[in-house]
N, CA, C and O atoms as CSV, one atom per row, in Angstrom:
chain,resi,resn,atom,element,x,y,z
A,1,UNK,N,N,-38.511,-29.665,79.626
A,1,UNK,CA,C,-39.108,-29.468,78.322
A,1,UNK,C,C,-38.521,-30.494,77.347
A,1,UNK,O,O,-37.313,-30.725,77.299
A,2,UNK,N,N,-39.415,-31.088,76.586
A,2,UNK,CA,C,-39.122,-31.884,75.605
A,2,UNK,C,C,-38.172,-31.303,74.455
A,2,UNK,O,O,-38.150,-30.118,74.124
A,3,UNK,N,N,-37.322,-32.411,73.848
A,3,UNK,CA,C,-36.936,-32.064,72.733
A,3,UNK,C,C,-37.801,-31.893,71.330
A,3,UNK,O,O,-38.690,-32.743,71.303
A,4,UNK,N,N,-37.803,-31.133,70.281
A,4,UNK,CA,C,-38.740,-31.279,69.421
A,4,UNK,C,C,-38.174,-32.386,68.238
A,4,UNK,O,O,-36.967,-32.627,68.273
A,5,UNK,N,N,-38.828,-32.920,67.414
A,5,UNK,CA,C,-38.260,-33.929,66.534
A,5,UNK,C,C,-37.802,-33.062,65.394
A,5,UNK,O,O,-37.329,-33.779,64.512
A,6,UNK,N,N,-37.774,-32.046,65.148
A,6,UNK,CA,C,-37.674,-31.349,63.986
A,6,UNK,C,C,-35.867,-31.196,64.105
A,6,UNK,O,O,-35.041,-31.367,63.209
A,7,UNK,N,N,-35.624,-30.780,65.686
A,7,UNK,CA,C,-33.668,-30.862,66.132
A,7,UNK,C,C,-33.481,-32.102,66.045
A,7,UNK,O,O,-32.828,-32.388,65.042
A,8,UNK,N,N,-33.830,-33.128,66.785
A,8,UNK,CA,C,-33.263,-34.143,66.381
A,8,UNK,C,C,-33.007,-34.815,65.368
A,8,UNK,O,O,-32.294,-35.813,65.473
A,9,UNK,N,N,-33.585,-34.379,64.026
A,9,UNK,CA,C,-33.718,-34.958,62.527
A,9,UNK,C,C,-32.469,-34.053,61.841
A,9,UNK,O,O,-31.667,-34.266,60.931
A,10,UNK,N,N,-32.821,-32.548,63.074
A,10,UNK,CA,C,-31.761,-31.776,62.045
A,10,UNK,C,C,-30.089,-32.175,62.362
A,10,UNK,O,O,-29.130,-32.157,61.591
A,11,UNK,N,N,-30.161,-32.510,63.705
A,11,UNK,CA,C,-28.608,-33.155,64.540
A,11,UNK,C,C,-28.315,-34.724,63.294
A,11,UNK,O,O,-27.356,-34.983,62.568
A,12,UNK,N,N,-29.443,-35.359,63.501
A,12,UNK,CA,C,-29.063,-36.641,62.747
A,12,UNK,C,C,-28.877,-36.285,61.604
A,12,UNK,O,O,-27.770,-36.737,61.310
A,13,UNK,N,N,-29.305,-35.712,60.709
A,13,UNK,CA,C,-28.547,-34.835,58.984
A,13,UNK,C,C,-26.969,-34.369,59.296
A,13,UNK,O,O,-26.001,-34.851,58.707
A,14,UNK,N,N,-26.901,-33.447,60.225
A,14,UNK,CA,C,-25.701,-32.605,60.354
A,14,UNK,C,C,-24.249,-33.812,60.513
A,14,UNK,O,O,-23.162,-33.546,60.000
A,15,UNK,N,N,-24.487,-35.042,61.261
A,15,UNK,CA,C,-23.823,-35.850,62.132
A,15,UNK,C,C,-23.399,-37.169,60.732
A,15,UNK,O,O,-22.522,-38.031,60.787
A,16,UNK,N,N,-24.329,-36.906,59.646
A,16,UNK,CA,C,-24.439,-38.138,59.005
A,16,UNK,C,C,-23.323,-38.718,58.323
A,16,UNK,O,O,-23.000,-39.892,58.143
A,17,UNK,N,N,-22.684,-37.376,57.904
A,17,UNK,CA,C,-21.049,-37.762,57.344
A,17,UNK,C,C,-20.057,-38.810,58.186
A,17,UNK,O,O,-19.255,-39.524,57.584
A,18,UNK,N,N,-20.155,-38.825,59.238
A,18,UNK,CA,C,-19.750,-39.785,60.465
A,18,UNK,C,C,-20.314,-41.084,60.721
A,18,UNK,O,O,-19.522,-41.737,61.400
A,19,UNK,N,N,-21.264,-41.660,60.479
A,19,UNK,CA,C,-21.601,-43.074,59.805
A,19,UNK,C,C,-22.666,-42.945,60.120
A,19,UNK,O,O,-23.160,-41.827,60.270
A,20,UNK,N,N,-23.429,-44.240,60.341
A,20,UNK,CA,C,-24.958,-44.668,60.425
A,20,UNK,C,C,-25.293,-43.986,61.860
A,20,UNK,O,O,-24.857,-44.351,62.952
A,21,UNK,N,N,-26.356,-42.680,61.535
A,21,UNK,CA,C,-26.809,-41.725,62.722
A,21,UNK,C,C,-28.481,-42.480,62.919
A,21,UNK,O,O,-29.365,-42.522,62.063
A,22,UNK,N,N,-28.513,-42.904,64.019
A,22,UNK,CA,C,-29.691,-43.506,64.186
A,22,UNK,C,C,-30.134,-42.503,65.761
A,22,UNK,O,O,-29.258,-41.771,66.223
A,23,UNK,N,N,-31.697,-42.589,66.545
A,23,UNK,CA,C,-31.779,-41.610,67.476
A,23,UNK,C,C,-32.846,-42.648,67.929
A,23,UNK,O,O,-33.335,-43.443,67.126
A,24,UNK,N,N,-33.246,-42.607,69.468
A,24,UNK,CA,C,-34.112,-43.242,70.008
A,24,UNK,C,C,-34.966,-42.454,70.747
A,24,UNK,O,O,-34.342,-41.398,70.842
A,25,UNK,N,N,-36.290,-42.285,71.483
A,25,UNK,CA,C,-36.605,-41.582,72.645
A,25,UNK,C,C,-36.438,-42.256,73.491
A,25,UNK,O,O,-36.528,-43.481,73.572
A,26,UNK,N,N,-36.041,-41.121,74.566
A,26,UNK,CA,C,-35.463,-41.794,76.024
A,26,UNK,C,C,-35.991,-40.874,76.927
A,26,UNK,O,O,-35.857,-39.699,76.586
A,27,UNK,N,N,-36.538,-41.080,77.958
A,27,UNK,CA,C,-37.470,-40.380,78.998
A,27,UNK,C,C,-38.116,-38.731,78.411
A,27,UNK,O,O,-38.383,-37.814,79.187
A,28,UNK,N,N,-38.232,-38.672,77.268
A,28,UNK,CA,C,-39.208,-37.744,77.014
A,28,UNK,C,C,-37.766,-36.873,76.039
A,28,UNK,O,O,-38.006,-35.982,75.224
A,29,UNK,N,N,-36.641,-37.260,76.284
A,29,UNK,CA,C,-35.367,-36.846,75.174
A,29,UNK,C,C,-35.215,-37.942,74.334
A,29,UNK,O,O,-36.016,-38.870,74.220
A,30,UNK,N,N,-33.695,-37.738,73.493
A,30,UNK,CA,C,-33.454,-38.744,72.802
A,30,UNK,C,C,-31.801,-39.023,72.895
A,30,UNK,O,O,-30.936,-38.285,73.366
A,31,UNK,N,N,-31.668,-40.352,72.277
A,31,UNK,CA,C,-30.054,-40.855,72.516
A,31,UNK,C,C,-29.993,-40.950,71.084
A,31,UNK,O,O,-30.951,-41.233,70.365
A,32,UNK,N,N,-28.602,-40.655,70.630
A,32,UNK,CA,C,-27.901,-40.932,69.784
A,32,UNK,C,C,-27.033,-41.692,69.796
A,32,UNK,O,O,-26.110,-41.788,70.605
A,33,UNK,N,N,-27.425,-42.727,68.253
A,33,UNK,CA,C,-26.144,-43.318,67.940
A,33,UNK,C,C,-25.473,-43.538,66.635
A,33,UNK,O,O,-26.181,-43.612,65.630
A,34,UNK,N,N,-24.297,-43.641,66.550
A,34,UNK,CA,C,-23.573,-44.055,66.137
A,34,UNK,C,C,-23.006,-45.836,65.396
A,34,UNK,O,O,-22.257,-46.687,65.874
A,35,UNK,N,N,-23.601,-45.802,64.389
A,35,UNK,CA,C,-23.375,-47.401,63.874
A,35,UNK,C,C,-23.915,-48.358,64.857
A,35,UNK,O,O,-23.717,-49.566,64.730
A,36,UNK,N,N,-24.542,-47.893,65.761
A,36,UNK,CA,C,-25.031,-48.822,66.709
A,36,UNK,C,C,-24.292,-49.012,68.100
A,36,UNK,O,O,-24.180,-49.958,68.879
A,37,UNK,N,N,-23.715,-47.348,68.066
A,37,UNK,CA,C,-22.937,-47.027,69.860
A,37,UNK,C,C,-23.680,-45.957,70.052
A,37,UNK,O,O,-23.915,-45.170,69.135
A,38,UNK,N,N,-24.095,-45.817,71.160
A,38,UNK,CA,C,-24.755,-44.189,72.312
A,38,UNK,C,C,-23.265,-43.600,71.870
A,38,UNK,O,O,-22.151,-44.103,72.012
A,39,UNK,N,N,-23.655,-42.408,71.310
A,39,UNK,CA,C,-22.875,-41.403,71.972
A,39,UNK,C,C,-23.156,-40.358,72.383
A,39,UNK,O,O,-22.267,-39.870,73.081
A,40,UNK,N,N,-24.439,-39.483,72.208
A,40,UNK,CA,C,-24.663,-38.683,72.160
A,40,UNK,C,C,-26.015,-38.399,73.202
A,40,UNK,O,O,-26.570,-39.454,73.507
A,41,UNK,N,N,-26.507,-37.428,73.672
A,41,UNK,CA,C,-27.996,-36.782,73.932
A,41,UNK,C,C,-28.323,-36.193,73.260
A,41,UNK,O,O,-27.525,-35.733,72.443
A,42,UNK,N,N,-29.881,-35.813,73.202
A,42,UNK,CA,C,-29.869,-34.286,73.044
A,42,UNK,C,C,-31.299,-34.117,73.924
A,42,UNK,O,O,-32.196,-34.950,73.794
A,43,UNK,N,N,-31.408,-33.127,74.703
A,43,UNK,CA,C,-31.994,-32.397,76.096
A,43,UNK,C,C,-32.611,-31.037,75.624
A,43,UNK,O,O,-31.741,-30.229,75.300
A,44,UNK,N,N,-33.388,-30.765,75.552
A,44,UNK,CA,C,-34.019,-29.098,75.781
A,44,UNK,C,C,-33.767,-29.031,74.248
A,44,UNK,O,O,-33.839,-27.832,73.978
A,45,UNK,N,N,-33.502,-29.744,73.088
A,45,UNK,CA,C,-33.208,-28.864,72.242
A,45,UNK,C,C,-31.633,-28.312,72.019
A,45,UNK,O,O,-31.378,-27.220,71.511
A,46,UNK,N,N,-30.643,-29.256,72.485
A,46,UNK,CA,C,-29.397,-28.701,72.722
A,46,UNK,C,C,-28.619,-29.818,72.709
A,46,UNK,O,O,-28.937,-30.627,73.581
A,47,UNK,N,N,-27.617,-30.165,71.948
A,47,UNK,CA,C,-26.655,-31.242,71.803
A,47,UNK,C,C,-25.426,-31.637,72.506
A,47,UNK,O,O,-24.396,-30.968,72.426
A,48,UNK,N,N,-25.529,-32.785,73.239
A,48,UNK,CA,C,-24.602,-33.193,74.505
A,48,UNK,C,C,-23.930,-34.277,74.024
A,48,UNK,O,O,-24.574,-35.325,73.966
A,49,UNK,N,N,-22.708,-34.286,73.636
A,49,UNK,CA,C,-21.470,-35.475,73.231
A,49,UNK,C,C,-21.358,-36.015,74.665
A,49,UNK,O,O,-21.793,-35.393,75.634
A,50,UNK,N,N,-20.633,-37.441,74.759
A,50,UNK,CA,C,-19.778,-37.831,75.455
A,50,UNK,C,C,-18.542,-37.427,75.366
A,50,UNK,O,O,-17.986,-36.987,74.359
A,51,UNK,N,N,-18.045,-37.591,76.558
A,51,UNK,CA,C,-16.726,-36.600,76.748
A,51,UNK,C,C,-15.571,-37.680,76.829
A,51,UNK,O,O,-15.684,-38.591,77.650
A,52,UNK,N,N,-14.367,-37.601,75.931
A,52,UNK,CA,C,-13.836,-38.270,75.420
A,52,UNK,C,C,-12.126,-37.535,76.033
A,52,UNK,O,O,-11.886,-36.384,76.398
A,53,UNK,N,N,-11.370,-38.517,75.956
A,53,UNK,CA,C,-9.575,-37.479,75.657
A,53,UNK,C,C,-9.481,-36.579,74.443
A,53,UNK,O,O,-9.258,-35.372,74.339
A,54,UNK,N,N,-9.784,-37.795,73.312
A,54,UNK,CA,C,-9.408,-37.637,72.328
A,54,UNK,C,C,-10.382,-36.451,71.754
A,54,UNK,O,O,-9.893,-35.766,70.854
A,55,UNK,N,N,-11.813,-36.116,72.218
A,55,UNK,CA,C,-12.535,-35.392,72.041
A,55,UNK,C,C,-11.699,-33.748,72.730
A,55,UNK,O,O,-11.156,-32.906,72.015
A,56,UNK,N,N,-11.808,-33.692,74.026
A,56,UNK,CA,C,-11.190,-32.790,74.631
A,56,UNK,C,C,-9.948,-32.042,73.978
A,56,UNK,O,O,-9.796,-30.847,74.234
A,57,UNK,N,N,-8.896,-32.820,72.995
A,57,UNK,CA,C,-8.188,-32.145,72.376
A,57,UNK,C,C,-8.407,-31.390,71.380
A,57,UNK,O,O,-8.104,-30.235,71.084
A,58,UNK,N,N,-9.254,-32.610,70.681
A,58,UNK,CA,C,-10.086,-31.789,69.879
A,58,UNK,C,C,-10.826,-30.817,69.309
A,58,UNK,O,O,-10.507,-30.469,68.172
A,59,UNK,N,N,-12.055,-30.125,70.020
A,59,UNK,CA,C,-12.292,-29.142,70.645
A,59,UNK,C,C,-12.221,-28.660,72.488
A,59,UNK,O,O,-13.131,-28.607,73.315
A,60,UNK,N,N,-10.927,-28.408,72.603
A,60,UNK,CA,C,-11.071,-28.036,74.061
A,60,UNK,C,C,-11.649,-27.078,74.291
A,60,UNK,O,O,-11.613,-26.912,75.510
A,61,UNK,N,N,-12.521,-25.840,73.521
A,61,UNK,CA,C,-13.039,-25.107,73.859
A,61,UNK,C,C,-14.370,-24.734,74.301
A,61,UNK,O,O,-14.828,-23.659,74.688
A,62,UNK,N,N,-15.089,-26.368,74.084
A,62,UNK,CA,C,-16.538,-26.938,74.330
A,62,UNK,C,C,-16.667,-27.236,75.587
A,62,UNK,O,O,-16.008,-28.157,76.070
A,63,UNK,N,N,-17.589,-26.465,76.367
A,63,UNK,CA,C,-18.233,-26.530,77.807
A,63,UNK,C,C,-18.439,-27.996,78.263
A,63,UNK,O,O,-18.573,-28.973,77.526
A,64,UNK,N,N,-18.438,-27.971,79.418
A,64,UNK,CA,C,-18.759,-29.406,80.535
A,64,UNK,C,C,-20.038,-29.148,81.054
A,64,UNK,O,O,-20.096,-28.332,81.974
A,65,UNK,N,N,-21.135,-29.701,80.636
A,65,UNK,CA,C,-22.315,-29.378,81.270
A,65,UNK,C,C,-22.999,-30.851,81.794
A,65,UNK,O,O,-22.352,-31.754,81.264
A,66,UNK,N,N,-23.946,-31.333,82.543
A,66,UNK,CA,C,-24.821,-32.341,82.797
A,66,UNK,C,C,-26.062,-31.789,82.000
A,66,UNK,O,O,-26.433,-30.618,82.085
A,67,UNK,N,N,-26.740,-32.861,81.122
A,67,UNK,CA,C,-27.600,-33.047,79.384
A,67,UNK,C,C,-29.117,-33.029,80.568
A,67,UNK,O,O,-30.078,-32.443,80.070
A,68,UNK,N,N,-29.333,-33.537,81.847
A,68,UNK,CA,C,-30.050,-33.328,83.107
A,68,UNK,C,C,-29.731,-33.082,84.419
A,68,UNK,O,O,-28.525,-32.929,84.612
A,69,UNK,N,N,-30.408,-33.003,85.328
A,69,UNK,CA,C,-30.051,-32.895,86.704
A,69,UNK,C,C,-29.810,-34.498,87.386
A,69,UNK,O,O,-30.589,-35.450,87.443
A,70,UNK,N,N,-28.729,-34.383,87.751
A,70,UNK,CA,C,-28.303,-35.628,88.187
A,70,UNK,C,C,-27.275,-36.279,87.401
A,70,UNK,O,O,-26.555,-37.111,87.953
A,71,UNK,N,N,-27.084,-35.923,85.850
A,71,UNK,CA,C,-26.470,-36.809,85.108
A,71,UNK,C,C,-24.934,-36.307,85.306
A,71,UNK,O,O,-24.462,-35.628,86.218
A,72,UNK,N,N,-24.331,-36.841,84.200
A,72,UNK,CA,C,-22.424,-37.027,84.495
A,72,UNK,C,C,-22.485,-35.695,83.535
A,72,UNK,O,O,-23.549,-35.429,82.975
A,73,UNK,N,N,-21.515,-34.996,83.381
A,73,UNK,CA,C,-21.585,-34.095,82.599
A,73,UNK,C,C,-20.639,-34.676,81.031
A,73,UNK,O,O,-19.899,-35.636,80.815
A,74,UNK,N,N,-21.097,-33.639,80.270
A,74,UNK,CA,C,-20.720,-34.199,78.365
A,74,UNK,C,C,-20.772,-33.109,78.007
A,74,UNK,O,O,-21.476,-32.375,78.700
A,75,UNK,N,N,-20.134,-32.537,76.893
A,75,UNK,CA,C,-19.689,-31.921,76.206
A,75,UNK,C,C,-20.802,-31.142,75.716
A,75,UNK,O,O,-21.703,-31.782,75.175
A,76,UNK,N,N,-20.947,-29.587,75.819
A,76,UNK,CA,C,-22.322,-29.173,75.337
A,76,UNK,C,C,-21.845,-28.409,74.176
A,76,UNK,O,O,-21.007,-27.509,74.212
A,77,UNK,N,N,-22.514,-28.895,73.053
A,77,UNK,CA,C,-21.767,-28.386,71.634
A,77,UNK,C,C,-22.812,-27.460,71.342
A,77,UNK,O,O,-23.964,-27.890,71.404
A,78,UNK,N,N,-22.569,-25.948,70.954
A,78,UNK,CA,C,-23.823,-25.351,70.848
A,78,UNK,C,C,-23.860,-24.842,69.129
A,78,UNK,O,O,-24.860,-24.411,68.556
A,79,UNK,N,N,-22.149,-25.073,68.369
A,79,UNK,CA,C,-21.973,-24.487,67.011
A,79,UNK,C,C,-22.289,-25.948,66.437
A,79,UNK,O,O,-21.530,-26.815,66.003
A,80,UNK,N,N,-24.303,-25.897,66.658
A,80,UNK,CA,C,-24.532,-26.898,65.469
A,80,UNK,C,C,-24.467,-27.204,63.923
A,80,UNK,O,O,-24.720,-28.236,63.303
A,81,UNK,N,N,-23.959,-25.720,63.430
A,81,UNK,CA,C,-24.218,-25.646,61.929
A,81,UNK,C,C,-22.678,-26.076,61.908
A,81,UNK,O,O,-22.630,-26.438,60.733
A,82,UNK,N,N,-21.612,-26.248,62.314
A,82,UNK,CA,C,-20.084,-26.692,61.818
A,82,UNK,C,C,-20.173,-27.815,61.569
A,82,UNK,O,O,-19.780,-28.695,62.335
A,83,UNK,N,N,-20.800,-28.063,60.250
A,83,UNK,CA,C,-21.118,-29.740,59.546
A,83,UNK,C,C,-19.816,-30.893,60.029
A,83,UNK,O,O,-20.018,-32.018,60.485
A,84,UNK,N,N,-18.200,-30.126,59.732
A,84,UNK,CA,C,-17.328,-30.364,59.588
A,84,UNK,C,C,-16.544,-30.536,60.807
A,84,UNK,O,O,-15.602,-31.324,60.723
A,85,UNK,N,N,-16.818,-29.748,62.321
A,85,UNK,CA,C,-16.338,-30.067,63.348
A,85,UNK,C,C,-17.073,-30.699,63.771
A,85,UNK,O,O,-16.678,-31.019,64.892
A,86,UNK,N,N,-18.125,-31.188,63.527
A,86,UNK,CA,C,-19.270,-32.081,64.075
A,86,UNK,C,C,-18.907,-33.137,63.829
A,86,UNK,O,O,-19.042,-33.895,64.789
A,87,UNK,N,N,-18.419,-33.659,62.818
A,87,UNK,CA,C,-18.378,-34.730,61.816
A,87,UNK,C,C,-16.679,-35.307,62.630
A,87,UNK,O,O,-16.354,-36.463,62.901
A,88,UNK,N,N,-16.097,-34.376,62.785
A,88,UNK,CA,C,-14.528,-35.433,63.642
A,88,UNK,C,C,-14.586,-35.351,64.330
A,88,UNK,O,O,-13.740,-36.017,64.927
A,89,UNK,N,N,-15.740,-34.348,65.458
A,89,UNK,CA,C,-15.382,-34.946,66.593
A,89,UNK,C,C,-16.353,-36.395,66.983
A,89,UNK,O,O,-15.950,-37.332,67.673
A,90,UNK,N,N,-17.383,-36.309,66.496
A,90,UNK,CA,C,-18.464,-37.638,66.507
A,90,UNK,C,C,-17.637,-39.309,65.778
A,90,UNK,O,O,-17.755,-40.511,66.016
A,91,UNK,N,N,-16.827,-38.459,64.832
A,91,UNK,CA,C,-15.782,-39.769,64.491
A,91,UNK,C,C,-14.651,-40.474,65.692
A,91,UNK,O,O,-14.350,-41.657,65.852
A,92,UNK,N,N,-14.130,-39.112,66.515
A,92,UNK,CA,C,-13.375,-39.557,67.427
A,92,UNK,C,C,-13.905,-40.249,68.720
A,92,UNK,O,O,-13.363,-40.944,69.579
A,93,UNK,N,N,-15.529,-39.664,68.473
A,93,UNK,CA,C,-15.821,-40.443,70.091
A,93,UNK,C,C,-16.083,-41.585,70.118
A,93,UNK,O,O,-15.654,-42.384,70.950
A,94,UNK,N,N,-16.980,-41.874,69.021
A,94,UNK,CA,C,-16.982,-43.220,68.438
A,94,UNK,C,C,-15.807,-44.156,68.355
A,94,UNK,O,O,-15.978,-45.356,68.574
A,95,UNK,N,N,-14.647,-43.682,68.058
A,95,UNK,CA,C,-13.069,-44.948,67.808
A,95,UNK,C,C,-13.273,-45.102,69.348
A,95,UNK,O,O,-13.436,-46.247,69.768
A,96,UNK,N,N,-13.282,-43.735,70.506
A,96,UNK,CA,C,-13.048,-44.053,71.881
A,96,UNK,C,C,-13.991,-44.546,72.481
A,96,UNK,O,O,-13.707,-44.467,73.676
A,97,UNK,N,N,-14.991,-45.031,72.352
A,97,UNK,CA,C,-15.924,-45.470,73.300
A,97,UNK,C,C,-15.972,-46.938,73.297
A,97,UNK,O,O,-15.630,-47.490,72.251
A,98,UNK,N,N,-16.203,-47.393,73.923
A,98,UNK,CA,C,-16.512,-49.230,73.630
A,98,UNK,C,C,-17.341,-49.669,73.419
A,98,UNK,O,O,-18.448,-49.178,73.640
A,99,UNK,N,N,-17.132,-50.768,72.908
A,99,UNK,CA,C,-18.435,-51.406,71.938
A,99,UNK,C,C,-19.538,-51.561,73.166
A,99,UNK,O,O,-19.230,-51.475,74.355
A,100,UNK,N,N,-20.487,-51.733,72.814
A,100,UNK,CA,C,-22.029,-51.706,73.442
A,100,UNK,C,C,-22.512,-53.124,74.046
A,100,UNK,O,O,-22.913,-53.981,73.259
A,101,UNK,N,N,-22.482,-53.345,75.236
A,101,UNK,CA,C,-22.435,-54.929,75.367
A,101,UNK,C,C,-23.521,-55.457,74.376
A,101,UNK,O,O,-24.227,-54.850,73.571
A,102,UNK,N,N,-23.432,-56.750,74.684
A,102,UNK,CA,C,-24.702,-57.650,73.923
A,102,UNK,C,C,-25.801,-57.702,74.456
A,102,UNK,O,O,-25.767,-57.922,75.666
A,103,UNK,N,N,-26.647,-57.596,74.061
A,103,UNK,CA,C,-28.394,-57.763,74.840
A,103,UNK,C,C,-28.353,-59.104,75.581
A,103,UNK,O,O,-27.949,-60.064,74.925
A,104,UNK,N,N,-28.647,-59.269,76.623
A,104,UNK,CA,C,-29.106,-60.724,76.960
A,104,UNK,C,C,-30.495,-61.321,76.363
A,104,UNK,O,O,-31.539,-60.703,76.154
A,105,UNK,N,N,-30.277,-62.387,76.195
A,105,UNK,CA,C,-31.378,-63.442,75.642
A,105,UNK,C,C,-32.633,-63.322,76.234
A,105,UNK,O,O,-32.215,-63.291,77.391
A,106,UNK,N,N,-33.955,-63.220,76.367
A,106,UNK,CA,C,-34.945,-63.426,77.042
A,106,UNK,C,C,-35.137,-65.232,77.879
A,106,UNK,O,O,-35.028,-66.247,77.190
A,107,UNK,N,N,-35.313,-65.266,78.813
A,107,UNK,CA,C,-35.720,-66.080,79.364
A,107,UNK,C,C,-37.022,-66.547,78.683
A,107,UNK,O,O,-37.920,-65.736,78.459
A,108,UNK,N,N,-37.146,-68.061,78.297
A,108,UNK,CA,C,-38.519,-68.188,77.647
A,108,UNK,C,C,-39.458,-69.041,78.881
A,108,UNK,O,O,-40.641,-69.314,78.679
């Protein structure tokens, strides 16, 4: 089942305190990012972090789930209204993740 755009607008509001929240569609879901890093899914209607150290300390009390069948598992955050735990842990995954390679050039 698809995500609806109405969650994903409401995730990208909630997340915004944490910098430039931008969202893409991706096989019928969407990716989140961050100033211009993936960090995020969201699947069914339900919000999936990347799973981080620095995240894990953070809230260690947030489930390990796969965002599909087949995928790596990420962090399934389900207390979307905590503007405020939303907001450091999306800050921390972001310092931990690495920058996003560069696009390659098109062949002309």
């Amino acid at each position: 089942m698809a995500s609806k755009i109405e969650f994903v607008e409401f995730m990208a509001d909630q997340l915004r305190e944490a910098g430039t929240i931008t969202y893409k569609k991706m096989f019928g879901e969407y990716g989140l990012y961050c100033n211009g890093k993936i960090f995020a899914v969201i699947c069914d209607d339900q919000f999936y972090i990347k799973i981080t150290e620095t995240g894990q300390k953070l809230c260690p009390h947030l489930l390990e789930a796969p965002p599909y069948k087949g995928a790596k598992n990420y962090f399934l955050v389900e207390d979307v209204e905590n503007r405020e735990m939303l907001t450091k842990l999306v800050a921390a995954t972001y310092a931990e993740l690495p920058e996003p390679r560069p696009k390659k050039r098109k062949k002309e």
